[in-house]
C-alpha positions as CSV (number, residue, x, y, z in Angstrom):
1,X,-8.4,-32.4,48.2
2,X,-9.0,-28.7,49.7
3,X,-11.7,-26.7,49.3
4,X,-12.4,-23.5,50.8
5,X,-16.0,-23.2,52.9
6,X,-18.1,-20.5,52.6
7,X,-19.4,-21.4,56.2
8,X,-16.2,-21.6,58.1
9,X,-14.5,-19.1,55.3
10,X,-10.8,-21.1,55.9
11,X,-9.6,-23.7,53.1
12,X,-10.5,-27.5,54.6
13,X,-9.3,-30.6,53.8
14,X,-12.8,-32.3,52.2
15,X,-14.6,-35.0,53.7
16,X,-17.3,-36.7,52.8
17,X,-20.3,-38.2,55.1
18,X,-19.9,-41.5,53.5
19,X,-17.1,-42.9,52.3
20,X,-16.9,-43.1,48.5
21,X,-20.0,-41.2,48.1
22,X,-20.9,-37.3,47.7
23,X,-24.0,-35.7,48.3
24,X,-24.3,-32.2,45.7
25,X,-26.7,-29.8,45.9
26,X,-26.6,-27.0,43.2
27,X,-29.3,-24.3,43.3
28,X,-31.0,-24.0,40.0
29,X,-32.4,-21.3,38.2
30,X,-35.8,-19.7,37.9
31,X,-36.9,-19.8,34.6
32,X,-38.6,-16.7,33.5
33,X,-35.7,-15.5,31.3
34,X,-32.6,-17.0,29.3
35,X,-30.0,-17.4,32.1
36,X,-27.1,-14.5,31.4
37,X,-23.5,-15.8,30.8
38,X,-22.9,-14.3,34.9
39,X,-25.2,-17.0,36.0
40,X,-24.2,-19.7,33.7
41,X,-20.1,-18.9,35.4
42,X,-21.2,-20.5,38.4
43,X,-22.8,-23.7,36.2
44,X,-19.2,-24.0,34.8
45,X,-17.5,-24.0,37.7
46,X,-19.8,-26.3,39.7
47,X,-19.9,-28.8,36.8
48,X,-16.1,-28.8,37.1
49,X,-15.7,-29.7,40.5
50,X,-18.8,-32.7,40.2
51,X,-16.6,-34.0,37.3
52,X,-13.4,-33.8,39.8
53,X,-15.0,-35.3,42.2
54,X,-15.9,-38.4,40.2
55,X,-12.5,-38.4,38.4
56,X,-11.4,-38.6,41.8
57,X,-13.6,-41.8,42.5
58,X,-16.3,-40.3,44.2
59,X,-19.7,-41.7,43.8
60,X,-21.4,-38.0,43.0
61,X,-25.4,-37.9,43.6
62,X,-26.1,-34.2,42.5
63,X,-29.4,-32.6,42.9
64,X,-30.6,-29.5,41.4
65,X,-34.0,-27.8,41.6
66,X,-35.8,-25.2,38.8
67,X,-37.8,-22.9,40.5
68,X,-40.8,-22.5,38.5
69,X,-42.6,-20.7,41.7
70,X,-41.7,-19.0,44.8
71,X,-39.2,-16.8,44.1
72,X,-40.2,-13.0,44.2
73,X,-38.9,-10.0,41.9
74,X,-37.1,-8.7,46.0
75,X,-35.4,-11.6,48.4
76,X,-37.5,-9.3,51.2
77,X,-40.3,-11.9,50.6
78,X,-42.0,-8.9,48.7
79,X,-43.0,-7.7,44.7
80,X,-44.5,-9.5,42.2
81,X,-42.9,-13.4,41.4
82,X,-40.4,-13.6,38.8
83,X,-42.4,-16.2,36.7
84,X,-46.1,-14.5,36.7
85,X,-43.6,-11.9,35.8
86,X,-42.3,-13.6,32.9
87,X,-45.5,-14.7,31.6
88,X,-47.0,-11.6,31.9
89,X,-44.1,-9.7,29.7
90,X,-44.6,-12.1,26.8
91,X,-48.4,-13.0,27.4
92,X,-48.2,-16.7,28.0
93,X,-49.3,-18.8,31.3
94,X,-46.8,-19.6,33.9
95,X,-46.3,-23.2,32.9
96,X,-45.4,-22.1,29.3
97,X,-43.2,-20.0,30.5
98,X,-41.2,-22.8,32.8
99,X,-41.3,-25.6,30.1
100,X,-39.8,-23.1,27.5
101,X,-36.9,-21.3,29.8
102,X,-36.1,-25.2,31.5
103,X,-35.5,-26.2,28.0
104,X,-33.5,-22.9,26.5
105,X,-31.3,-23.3,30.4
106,X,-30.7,-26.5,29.5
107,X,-30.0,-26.3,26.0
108,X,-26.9,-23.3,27.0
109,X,-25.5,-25.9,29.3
110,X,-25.5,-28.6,26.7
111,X,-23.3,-25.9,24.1
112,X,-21.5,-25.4,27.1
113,X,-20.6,-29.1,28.1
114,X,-22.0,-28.5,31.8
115,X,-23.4,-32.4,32.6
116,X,-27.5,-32.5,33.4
117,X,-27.4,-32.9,37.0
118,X,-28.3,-36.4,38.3
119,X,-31.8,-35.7,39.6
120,X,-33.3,-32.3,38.7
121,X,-36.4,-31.3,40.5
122,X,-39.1,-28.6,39.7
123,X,-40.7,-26.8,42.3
124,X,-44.3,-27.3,41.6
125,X,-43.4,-31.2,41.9
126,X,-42.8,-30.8,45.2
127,X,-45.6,-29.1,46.9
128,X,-46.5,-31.9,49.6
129,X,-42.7,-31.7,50.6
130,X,-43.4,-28.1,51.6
131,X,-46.0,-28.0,53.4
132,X,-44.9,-31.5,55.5
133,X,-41.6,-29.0,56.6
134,X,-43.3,-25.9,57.2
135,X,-45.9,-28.1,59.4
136,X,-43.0,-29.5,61.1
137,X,-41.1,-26.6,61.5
138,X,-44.5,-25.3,63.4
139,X,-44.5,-28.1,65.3
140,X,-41.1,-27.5,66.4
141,X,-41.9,-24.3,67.4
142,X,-39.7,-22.4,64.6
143,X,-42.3,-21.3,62.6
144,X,-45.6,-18.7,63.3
145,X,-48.7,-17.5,61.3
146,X,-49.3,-14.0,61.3
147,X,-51.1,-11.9,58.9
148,X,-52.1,-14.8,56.1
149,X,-48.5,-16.0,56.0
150,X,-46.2,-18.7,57.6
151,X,-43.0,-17.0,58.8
152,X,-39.5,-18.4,60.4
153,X,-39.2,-17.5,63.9
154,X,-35.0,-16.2,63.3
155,X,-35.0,-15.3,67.3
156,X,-34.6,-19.2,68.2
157,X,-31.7,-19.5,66.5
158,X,-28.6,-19.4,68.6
159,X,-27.2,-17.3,65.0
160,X,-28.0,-16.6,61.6
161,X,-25.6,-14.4,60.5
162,X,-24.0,-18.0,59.3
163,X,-21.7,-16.7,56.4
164,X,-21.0,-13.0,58.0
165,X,-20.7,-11.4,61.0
166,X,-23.1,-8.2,60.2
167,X,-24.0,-5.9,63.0
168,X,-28.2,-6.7,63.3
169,X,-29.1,-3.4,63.8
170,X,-27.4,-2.6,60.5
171,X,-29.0,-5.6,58.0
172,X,-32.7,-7.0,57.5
173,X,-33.2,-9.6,55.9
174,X,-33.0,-9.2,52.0
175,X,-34.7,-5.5,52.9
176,X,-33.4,-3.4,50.1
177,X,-33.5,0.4,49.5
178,X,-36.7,1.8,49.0
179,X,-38.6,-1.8,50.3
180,X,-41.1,-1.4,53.0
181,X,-41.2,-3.4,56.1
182,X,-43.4,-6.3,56.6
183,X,-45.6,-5.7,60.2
184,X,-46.3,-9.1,59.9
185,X,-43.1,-10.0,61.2
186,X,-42.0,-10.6,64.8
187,X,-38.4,-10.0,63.9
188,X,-37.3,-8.0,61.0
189,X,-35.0,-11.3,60.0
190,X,-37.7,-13.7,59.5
191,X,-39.0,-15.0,56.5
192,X,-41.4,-16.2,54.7
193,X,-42.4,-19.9,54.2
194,X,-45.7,-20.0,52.7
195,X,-47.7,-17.5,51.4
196,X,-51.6,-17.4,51.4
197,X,-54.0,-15.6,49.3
198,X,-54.7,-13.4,51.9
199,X,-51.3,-11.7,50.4
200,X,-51.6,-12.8,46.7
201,X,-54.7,-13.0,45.9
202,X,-53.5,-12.7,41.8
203,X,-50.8,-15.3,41.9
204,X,-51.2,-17.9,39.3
205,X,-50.1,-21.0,40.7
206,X,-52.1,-21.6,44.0
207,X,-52.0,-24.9,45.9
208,X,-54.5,-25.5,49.2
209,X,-52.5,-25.9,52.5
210,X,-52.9,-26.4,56.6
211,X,-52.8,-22.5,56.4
212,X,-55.2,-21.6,53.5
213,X,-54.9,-21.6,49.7
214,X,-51.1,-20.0,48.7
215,X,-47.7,-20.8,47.6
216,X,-44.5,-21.6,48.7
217,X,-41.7,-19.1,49.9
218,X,-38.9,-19.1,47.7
219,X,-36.1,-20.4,50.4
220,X,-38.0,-23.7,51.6
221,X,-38.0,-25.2,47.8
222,X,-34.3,-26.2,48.3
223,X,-34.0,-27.0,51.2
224,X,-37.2,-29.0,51.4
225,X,-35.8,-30.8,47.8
226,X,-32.0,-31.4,49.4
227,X,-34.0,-33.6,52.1
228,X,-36.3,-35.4,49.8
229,X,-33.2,-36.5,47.1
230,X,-30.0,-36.1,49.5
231,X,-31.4,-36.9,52.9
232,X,-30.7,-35.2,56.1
233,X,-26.5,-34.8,56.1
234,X,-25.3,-33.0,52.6
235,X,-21.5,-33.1,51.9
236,X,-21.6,-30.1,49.7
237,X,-23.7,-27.1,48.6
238,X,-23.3,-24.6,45.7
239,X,-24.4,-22.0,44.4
240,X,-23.6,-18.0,43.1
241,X,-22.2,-15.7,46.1
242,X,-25.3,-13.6,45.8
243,X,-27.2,-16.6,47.4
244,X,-25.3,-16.6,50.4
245,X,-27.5,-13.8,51.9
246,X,-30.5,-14.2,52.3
247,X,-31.2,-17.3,50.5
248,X,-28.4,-19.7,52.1
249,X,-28.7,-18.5,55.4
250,X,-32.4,-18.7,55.3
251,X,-32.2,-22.6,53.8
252,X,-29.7,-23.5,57.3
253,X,-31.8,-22.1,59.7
254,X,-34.6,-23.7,58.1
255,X,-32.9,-26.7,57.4
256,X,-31.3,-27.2,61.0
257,X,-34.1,-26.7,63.2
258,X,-36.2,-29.0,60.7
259,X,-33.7,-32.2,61.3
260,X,-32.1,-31.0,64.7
261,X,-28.3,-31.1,63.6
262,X,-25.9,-30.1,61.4
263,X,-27.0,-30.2,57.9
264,X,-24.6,-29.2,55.2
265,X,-20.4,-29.5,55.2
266,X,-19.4,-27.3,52.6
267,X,-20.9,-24.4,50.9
268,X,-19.4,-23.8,47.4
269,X,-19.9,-20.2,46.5
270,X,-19.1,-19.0,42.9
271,X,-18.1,-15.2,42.5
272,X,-19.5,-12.8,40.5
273,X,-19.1,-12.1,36.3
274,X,-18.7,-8.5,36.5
275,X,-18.5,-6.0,33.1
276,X,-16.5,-2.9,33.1
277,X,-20.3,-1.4,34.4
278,X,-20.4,-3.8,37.7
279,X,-22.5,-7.1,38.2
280,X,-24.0,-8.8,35.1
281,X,-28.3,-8.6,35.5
282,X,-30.9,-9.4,33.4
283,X,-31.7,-5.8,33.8
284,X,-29.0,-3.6,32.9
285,X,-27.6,-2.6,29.2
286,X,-26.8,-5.5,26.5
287,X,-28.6,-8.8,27.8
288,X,-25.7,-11.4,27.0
289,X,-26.7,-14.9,26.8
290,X,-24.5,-18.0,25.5
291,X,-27.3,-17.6,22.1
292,X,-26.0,-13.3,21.9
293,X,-22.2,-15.1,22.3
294,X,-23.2,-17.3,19.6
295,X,-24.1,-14.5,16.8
296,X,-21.3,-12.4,17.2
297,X,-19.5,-15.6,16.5
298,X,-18.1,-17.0,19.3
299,X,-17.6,-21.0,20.2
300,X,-19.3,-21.3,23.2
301,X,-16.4,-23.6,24.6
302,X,-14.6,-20.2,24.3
303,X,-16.5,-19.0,27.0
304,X,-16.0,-21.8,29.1
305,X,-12.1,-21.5,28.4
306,X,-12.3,-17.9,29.5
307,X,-13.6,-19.1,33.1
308,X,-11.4,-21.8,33.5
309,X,-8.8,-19.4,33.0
310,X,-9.6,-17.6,36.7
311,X,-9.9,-19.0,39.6
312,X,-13.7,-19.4,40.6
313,X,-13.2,-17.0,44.0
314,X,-12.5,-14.3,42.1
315,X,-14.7,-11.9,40.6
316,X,-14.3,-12.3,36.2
317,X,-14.5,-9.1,34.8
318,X,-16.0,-9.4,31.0
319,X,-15.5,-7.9,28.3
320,X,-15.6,-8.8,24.4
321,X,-11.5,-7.6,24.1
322,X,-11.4,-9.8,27.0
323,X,-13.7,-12.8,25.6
324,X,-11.6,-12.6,21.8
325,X,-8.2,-13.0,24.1
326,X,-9.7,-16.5,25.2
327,X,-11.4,-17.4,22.1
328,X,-7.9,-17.1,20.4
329,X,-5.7,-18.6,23.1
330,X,-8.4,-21.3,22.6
331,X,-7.9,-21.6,18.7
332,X,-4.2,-21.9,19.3
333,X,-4.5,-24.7,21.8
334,X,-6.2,-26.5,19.5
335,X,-4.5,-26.1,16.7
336,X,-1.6,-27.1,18.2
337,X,-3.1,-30.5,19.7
338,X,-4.4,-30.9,15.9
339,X,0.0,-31.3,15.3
340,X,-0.2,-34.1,17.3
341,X,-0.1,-37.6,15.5
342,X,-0.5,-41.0,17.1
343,X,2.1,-43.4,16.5
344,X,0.7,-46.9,17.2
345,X,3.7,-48.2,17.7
346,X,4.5,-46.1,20.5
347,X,4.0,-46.9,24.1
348,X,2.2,-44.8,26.7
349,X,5.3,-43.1,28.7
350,X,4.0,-44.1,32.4
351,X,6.3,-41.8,34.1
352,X,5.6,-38.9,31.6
353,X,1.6,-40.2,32.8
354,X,2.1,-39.9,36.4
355,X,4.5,-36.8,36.8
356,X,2.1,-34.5,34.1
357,X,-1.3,-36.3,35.7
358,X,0.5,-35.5,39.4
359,X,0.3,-31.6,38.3
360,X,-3.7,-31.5,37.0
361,X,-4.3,-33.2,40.5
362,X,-2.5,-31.5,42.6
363,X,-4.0,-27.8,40.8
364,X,-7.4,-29.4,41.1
365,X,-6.9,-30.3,45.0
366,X,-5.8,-27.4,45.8
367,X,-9.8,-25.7,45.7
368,X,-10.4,-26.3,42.2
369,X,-7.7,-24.3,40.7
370,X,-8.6,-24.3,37.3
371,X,-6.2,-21.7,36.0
372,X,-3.3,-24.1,37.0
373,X,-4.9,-26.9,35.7
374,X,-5.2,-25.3,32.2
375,X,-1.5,-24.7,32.5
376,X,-1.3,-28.4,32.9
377,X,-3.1,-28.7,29.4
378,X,0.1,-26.7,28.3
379,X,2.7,-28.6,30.1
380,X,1.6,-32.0,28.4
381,X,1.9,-30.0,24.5
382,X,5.9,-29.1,25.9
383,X,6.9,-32.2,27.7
384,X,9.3,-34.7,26.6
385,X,7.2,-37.4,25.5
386,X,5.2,-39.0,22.1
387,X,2.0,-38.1,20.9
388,X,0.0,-41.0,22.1
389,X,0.5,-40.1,25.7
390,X,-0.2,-36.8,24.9
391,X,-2.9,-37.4,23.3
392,X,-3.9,-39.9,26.3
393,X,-3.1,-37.2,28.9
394,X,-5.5,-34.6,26.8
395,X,-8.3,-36.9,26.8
396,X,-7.8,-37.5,30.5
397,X,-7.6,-34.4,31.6
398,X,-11.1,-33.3,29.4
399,X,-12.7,-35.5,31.5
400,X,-12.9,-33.1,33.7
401,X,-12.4,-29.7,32.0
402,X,-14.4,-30.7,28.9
403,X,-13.3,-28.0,26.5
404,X,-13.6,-30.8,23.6
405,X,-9.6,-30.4,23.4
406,X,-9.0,-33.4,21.4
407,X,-12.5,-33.6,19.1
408,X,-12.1,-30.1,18.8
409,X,-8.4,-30.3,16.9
410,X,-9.8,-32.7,14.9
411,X,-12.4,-31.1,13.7
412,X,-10.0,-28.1,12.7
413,X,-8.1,-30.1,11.2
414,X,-10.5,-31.7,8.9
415,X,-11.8,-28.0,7.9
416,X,-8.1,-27.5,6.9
417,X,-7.8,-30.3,5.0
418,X,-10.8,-30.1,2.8
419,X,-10.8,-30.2,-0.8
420,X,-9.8,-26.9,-2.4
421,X,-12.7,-27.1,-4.6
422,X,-15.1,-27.8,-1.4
423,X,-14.1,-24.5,0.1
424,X,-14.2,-22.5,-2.8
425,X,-17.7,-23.1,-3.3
426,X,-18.7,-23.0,0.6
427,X,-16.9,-19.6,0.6
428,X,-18.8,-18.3,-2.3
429,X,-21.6,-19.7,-1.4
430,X,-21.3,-18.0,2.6
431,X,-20.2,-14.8,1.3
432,X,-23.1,-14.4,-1.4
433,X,-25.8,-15.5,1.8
434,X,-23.9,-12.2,4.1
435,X,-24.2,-10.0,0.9
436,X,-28.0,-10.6,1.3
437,X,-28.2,-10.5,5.0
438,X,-26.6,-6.9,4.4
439,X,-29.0,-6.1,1.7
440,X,-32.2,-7.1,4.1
441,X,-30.5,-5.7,7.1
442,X,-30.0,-1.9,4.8
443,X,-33.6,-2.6,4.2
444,X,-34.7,-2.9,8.0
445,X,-36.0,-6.3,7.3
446,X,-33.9,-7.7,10.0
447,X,-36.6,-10.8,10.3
448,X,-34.8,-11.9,6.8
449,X,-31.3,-11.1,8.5
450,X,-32.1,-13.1,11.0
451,X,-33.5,-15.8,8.7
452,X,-30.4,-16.0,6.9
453,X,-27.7,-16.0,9.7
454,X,-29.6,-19.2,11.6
455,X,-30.2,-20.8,8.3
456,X,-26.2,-20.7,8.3
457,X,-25.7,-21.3,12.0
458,X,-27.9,-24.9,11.4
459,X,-25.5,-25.4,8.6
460,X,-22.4,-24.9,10.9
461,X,-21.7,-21.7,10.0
462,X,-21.3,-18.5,12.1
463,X,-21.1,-15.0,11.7
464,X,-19.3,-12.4,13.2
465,X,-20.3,-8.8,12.5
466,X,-17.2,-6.5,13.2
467,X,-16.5,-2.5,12.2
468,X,-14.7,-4.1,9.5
469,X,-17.4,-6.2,7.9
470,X,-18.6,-9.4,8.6
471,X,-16.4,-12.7,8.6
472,X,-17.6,-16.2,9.2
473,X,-16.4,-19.7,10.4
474,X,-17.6,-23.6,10.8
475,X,-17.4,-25.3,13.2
């Protein structure tokens, strides 16, 4: 197996620490908001190369944390943090504000068939972690208090610049247009590890440390976690390309002069989903979310299909033309696999097995290509063979790609065999509840709109509103 590293930037043949077993690290998110279908790409993509992995017969231990505090509204260790943020815009305490984003991220992932990670690790559980590393980092003489706040000493680094070669002069750390400079600072690249009150005197979570009452920096959390779950050598770290700098390079340095040697192997980066506009933010025009996806209609796993379909080094460029080209290509794959009938007394065909099994391998090794590997779905549905291995070959491979290929056919194909009586009465009974959702929504009552579409989404049913009219399916 191949896969390209970040760090070195060349594809390299993977190796793990141990034999057998695989250390993962996967940065969570910070839950202030519903994660945006751009960060939930990198999710996909890093749940399909854990499953690999253990189809491979790797023993996978993958760690992810949420970061419920630390991480600022600028990477230049300044503005207000993203989760008093959060609870300030809808008027609820921090904590409230954790417990109900955790759960909503978790929930997307779950429509999305992204496995929990393994261990999964808040930041507030981990406070004593933090403040043990940034007291041994000072101890090590990495580390300095100035101002109220404990900073990483970035001049005792033989480099930083880890996954780029930027000229110094030209980059500070996570500084960004219109950000002043922290005096504090003995080099414009160091960061922050702790923060006091001295700084933040109106942050809401507040824990007492060596260095006064404050929080943590944003970029210790994982890399203090990693070393509390995964130990001191990590085989693999992922995470969305817009991590690599600062955040990344800040958790090496950190990281490194905390245990002395090498700490992570391979850096799994995950490039942007872009719209027609540029990068996908929280910020910027229609907020889409796997929830948005799901009102307009769309199967989640349609989503999922449409990242598989590029490879996860290349920038996605979204669109809803683009999204309904998946979502049908989807539709078609499985109702073809629903054409598919098992005849017991067939045998599985082991050389069919091991030549179309050869080809998902070989896609997959070759740095997770999961455009190829979805042409492997194809090549089973035209090869030579019976259903059953098909069928068998299908499972298999969803082991991995989990885009419900199998359960998913069969659930079209018991919607196409229902009673004609049974549908006549769902479809009168649908198309009455969307002549009322139009009345409330010519009304402005769009609370009773709202009503009635997730009334039919908990029955199965979704709606698509197009310039046409509205349509509906079940799933």
């Amino acid at each position: 197996m191949k896969l390209y590293n970040s760090l070195t930037r060349k594809k390299e043949d993977f190796k793990e620490n141990v034999p057998g077993k695989v250390s993962m690290y996967t940065c969570g998110p910070t839950v202030y908001h519903f994660a945006h279908i751009g960060n939930l790409r990198s999710y996909i993509m890093e749940d399909i190369l854990e499953k690999y992995l253990r189809y491979s017969g790797y023993d996978v231990k993958r760690v992810m944390n949420i970061t419920d505090v630390g991480h600022l509204s600028s990477d230049a260790d300044t503005g207000e943090d993203k989760m008093v943020k959060g609870a300030k815009r809808e008027n609820k305490t921090v904590m409230d504000i954790a417990r109900f984003y955790t759960e909503a991220f978790f929930k997307d992932c779950e429509k999305l068939n992204i496995k929990v990670p393994d261990v999964v690790e808040p930041a507030t559980n981990c406070i004593k972690e933090f403040i043990d590393m940034v007291q041994g980092l000072i101890e090590k003489d990495y580390a300095y208090l100035a101002g109220g706040n404990v900073y990483f000493d970035t001049s005792k680094l033989d480099e930083y610049y880890v996954f780029n070669k930027h000229d110094i002069d030209e980059l500070m750390v996570g500084v960004r247009e219109g950000v002043e400079e922290d005096t504090n600072k003995r080099n414009k690249n160091d960061f922050v590890l702790w923060f006091t009150k001295s700084k933040f005197e109106e942050q809401a979570l507040k824990w007492d440390s060596p260095w006064g009452v404050g929080y943590p920096g944003w970029h210790i959390e994982c890399s203090a976690i990693s070393l509390k779950h995964l130990g001191e050598y990590l085989d693999i770290h992922c995470g969305g390309i817009d991590n690599a700098f600062p955040h990344h390079t800040n958790e090496i340095a950190q990281s490194e002069a905390f245990v002395g040697h090498k700490w992570c192997n391979f850096w799994f980066h995950v490039l942007h989903l872009n719209t027609n506009s540029g990068k996908m933010s929280k910020s910027k025009g229609e907020f889409l979310t796997v929830s948005l996806l799901e009102e307009k209609g769309y199967n989640p796993l349609a989503y999922r299909f449409f990242c598989l379909q590029s490879h996860y080094r290349k920038q996605l460029v979204f669109s809803y033309e683009n999204l309904d080209g998946a979502a049908t290509a989807y539709e078609k794959l499985l109702k073809k696999i629903a054409t598919l009938k098992v005849n017991e007394a067939d045998e599985l065909d082991k050389a069919a097995i091991e030549k179309l099994q050869g080809s998902f391998k070989d896609a997959l090794d070759n740095d997770i290509n999961t455009s190829l590997a979805v042409t492997a779905v194809y090549d089973v549905l035209k090869a030579n063979t019976n259903d059953k291995t098909k069928l068998w070959l299908l499972n298999d491979f969803d082991k991995v790609l989990s885009l419900d290929l199998v359960e998913g056919a069969k659930k079209l194909d018991e919607q196409k065999n229902e009673p004609q009586g049974e549908k006549d009465e769902l479809s009168a009974y649908v198309e009455e509840q969307i002549a009322l959702r139009a009345a409330a929504k010519k009304e402005k009552n769009f609370a009773e709109a709202d009503r009635i579409r997730n009334e039919l989404l908990e029955k199965g049913i979704k709606l698509l509103d197009t310039r046409e009219g509205t349509t509906w399916s079940k799933e």
